[in-house]
C-alpha positions, 0 to 999 in steps of 0.5 A: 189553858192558853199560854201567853204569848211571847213578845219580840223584839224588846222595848224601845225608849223615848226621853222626854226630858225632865227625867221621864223616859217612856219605854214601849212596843213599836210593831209594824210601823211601815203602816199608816193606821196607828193604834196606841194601847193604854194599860191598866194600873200597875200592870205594863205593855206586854198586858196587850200581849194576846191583841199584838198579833190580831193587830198587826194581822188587821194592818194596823201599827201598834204602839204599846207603852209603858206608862210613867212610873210602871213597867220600864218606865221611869218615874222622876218623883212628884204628882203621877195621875191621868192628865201627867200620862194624858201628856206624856202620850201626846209627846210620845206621838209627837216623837213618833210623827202620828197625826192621829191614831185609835186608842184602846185602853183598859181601866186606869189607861181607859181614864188617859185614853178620854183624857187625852180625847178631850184635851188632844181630840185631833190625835184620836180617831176612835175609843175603844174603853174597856172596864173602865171609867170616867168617874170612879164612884162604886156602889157597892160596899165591896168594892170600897174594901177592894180599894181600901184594902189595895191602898193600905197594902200598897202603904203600908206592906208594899207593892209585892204583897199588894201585887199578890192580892191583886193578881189574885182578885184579877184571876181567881180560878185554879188554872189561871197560875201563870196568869197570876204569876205573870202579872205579879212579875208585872206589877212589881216592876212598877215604882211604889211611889208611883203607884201610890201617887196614881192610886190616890189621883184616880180616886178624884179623877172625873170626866164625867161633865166633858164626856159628851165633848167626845165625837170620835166613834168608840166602843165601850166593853165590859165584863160581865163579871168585872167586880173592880169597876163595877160594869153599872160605872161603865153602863153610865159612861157608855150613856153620857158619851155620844153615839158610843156603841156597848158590848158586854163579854160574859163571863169575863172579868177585869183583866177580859183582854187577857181571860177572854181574848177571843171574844175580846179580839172578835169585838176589837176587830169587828169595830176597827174594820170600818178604818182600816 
């Protein structure tokens, strides 16, 4: 099994005021192609750990944070859902001083990735969605007891007993331990209160009527074997967005960045080349 990469240096930390501090990656930040990476729920930056270095060895800047309320950042209480993390993302840059950049997000963060397209447009030069979702409506009966089962737990028992099913639904083979391990240990660091607020918002979030507003290039991945967001959601948004490309990665999962990275980093960099 491939280890999982070691990251330095540490985070840094951005306040945002009104008790919203962002904590995120900063590398190679001396280039002026910029690409900003959007994790999933409950999870943090350091998900993006085996695409940091193809990046970077691609010259491009990689900007990964932590949303609000998961990882090292902070959650202030009230409503946590796409459009408060589509904002915060925007302010960040801002603090950064990028114009503009290339997004690549990941299930929930896939959500604020093509929120911030739509409501930032000048601020993404590319999409890259990855087993995500512009409306979250599963048809098979299977999936509603995923997230059912996923809410109750979180409601009821707490994120570290939910934070054991979900690692265990992400990575379900003998040799994927450390993966499991290591997400677990990523999970729990993620505010309860915002985890519940965020889970609850995504289940009427819905872009689906604005995705032909999208004009930038993007790319739409899916794993073939994705059973959290049905790779049939993802085959009805990569059909309403205009001219977006698909590439479906066999055998892969949901967490495909993580259990295919190969292939992964082969399509991402084969899409980013064309800008950089």
């Amino acid at each position: 099994m491939v280890h999982f990469p070691s990251i330095e240096p540490a985070k840094m930390k951005v306040d945002l005021g009104q008790g919203v501090n962002i904590h995120y990656f900063d590398f190679n930040s001396s280039s002026q192609f910029t690409t900003l990476l959007l994790h999933g729920l409950g999870v943090c930056a350091e998900s993006w750990s085996f695409q940091f270095t193809k990046l970077i060895e691609s010259g491009f800047r990689v900007i990964a944070p932590d949303l609000r309320g998961f990882g090292g950042s902070s959650y202030p209480g009230g409503r946590n859902d796409v459009q408060v993390m589509a904002v915060d993302m925007s302010r960040l840059l801002q603090y950064l001083e990028i114009d503009s950049c290339h997004i690549l997000c990941i299930s929930m963060g896939g959500a604020v990735g093509l929120q911030i397209a739509l409501e930032y447009p000048k601020l993404v030069e590319s999409l890259i969605l990855i087993n995500t979702f512009a409306r979250l409506r599963p048809r098979r009966i299977s999936s509603w007891l995923f997230y059912t089962i996923r809410l109750f737990l979180v409601q009821i028992f707490g994120i570290s007993i939910q934070a054991r099913f979900v690692a265990k639904k992400l990575f379900p083979q003998p040799s994927q331990h450390l993966y499991r391990e290591i997400f677990y240990a990523q999970i729990i660091q993620a505010n309860p209160n915002a985890y519940r607020s965020t889970m609850l918002s995504l289940i009427s979030f819905d872009v689906t009527k604005k995705l032909d507003e999208i004009q930038v290039p993007v790319l739409v991945i899916t794993g073939e074997k994705d059973t959290i967001v049905p790779p049939e959601i993802q085959f009805e948004l990569k059909s309403r967005i205009p001219n977006a490309y698909h590439e479906v990665i066999q055998d892969a999962g949901h967490a495909v960045i993580i259990d295919k990275p190969d292939e992964f980093n082969r399509m991402m960099q084969k899409f980013l080349s064309q800008f950089g």
